[in-house]
C-alpha positions in Angstrom: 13.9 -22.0 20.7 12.4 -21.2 23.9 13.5 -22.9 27.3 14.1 -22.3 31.1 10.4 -20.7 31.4 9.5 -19.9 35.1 7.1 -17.4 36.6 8.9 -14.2 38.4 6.1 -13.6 40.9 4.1 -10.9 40.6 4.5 -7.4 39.0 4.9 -5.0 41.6 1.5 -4.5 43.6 -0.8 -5.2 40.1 -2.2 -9.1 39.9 -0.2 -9.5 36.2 2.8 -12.4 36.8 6.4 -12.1 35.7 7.2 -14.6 33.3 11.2 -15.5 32.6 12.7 -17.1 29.5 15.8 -17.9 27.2 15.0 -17.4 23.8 17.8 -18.8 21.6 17.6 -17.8 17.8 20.4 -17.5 15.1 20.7 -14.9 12.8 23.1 -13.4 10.3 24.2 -9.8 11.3 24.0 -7.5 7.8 25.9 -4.5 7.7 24.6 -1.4 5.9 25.6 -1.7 2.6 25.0 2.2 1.8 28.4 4.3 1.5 29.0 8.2 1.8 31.6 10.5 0.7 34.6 10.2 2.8 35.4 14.3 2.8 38.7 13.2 5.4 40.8 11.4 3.2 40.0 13.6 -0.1 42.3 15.2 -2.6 41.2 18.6 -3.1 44.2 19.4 -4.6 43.7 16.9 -7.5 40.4 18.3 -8.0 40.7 21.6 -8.0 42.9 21.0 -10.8 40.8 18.9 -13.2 38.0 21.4 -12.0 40.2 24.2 -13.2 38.2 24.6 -17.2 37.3 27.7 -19.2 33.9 27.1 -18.6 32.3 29.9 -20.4 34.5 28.4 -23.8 33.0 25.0 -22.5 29.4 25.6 -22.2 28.9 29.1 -24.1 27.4 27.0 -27.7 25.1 24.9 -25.2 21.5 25.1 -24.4 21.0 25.0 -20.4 20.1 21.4 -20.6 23.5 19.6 -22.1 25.4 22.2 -20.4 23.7 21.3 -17.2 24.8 17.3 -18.4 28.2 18.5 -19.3 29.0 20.1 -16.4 26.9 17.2 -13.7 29.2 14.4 -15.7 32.5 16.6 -14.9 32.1 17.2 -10.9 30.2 13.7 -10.8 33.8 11.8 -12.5 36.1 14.5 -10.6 34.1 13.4 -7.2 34.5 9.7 -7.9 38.0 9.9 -8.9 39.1 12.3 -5.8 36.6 11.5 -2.8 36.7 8.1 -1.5 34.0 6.2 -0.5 33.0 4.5 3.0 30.4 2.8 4.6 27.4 4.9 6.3 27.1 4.7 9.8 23.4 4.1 11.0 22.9 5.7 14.2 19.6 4.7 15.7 18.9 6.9 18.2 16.7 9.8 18.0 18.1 13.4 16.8 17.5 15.2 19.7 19.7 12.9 22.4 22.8 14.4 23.8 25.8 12.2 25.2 24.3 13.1 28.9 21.2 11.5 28.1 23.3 8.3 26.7 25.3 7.7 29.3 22.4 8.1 32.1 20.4 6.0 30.2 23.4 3.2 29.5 23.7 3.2 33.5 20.1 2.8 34.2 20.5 -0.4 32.1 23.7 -0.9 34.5 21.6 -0.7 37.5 18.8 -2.7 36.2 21.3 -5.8 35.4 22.6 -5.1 38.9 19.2 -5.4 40.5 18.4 -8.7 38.6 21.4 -10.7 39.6 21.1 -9.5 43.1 17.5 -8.9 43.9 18.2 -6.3 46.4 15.7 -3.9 47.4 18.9 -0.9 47.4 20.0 -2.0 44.0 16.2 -1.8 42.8 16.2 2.0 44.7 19.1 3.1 42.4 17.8 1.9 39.5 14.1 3.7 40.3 16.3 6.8 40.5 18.4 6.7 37.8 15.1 6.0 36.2 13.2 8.9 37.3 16.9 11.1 36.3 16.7 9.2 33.2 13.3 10.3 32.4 13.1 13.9 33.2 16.5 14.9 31.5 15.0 13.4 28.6 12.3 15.7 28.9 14.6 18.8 29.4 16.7 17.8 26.7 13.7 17.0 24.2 12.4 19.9 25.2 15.6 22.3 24.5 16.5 20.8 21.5 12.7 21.4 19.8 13.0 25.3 21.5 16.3 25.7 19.5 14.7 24.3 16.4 11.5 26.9 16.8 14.1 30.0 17.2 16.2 28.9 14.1 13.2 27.9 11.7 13.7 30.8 9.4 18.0 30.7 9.6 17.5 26.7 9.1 14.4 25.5 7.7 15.7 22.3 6.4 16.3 20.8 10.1 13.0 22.0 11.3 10.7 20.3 8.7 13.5 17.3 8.9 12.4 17.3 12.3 8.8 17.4 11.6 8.8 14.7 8.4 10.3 11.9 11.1 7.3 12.6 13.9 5.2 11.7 11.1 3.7 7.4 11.2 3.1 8.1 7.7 5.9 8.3 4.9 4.4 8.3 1.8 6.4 9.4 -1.6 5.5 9.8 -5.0 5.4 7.2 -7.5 5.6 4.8 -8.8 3.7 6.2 -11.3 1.6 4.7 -14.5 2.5 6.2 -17.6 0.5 7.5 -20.6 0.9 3.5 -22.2 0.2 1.8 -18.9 3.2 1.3 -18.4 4.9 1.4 -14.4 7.5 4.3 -14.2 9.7 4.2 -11.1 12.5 6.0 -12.0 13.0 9.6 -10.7 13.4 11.5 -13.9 11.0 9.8 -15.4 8.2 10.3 -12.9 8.9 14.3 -12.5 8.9 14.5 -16.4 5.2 12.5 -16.5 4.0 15.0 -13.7 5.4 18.0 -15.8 3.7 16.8 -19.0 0.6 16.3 -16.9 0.7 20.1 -15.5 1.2 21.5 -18.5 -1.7 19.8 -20.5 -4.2 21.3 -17.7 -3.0 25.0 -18.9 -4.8 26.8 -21.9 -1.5 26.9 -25.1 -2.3 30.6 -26.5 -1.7 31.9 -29.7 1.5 34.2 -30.1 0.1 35.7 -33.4 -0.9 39.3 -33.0 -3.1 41.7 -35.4 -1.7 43.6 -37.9 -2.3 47.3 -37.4 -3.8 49.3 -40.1 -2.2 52.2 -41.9 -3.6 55.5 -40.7 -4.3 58.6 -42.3 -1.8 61.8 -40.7 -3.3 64.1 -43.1 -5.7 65.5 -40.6 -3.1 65.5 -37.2 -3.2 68.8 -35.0 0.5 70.4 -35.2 -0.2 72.7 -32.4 -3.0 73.0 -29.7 -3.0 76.4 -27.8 -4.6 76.8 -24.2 -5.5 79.9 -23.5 -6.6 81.6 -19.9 -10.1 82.4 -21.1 -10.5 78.4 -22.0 -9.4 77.1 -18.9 -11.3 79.4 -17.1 -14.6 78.6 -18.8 -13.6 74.6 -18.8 -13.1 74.8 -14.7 -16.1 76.5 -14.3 -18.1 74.3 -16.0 -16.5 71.3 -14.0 -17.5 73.0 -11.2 -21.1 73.5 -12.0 -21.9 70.0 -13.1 -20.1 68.6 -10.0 -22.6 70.7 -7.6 
């Protein structure tokens, strides 16, 4: 619901008018329903004992896929019974802010609900500067922390393509995917087993079989092959003549 409209005057020296208004709306706040691993209130004692297994006895008669599954299961249950879970805290602010930038920018908004109760030209200089601080150490900061990010791309790739995948105004991922009976696969495991299926088909399957060799006859080998001076010399100069 909309109500006390009423025009503001104009908008500094430009012919666009300031319109005021309530707008009254209700809403239920959702909290984020995603949880994390709470690391600070785990018992790593706990764990290191259940994790404490002959693994080689364990997983030695096991092909590398169910000992893969055997050994995800264990550290999956030890994790769930050891490492509590709370709720994730969604931060949305960008990555490269500092505290210094928050707290300029929280008193620029000060200054700015100063100015409007009071319309006084002084309150409105403060807020211009605070503004103009506001905006240039947002520039040095954005500026620093994108620097930092170019020196440590090869120590820390992960947070520089991090960095990069977020600029992007498209986010596309993979999937869902239709399968080879039409059906609509979303899950993960799934989809990357359909794309592994599909890249193998494009490759060429080649026989292992190899050809039988055939006996030979060793009745005619040389035992012993002699070089003498005389041969080498006439072999050299002959190499010599039909090079020139």
């Amino acid at each position: 619901m909309v109500r006390n409209v009423a025009s503001g005057g104009k908008i500094g020296s430009s012919d666009h008018d300031l319109i005021s208004f309530e707008l009254l709306c209700f809403s239920k706040l959702q909290g984020s329903d995603k949880t994390v691993l709470d690391f600070s209130k785990a018992n790593f004692n706990h764990a290191k004992e259940l994790l404490t297994i002959d693994w080689v006895a364990r997983l030695s008669h096991l092909g590398p896929t169910e000992a893969w599954s055997v050994f995800r299961n264990i550290v999956t249950d030890t994790t769930k019974l050891c490492i509590p879970l709370k709720k994730a805290v969604v931060k949305n602010r960008p990555i490269w802010m500092s505290r210094e930038v928050l707290r300029a920018a929280r008193k620029k908004r000060k200054c700015w609900r100063r100015y409007r109760v009071s319309k006084n030209s002084d309150d409105f200089a403060v807020y211009k500067k605070q503004e103009l601080l506001v905006k240039n150490l947002v520039i040095d900061t954005k500026a620093k922390f994108e620097k930092q990010l170019a020196k440590e791309v090869k120590v820390n790739p992960k947070s520089f393509h991090a960095y990069v995948r977020s600029k992007q105004k498209v986010k596309e991922g993979v999937g869902p995917l239709q399968g080879n009976e039409g059906t609509l696969v979303t899950d993960h495991q799934d989809m990357a087993n359909l794309l592994n299926d599909y890249f193998v088909s494009v490759f060429t399957k080649e026989s292992s079989v190899l050809g039988t060799c055939r006996d030979s006859d060793n009745s005619s080998l040389v035992s012993d092959v002699v070089f003498s001076e005389e041969v080498v010399c006439v072999v050299f100069k002959m190499t010599v003549v039909f090079t020139c």
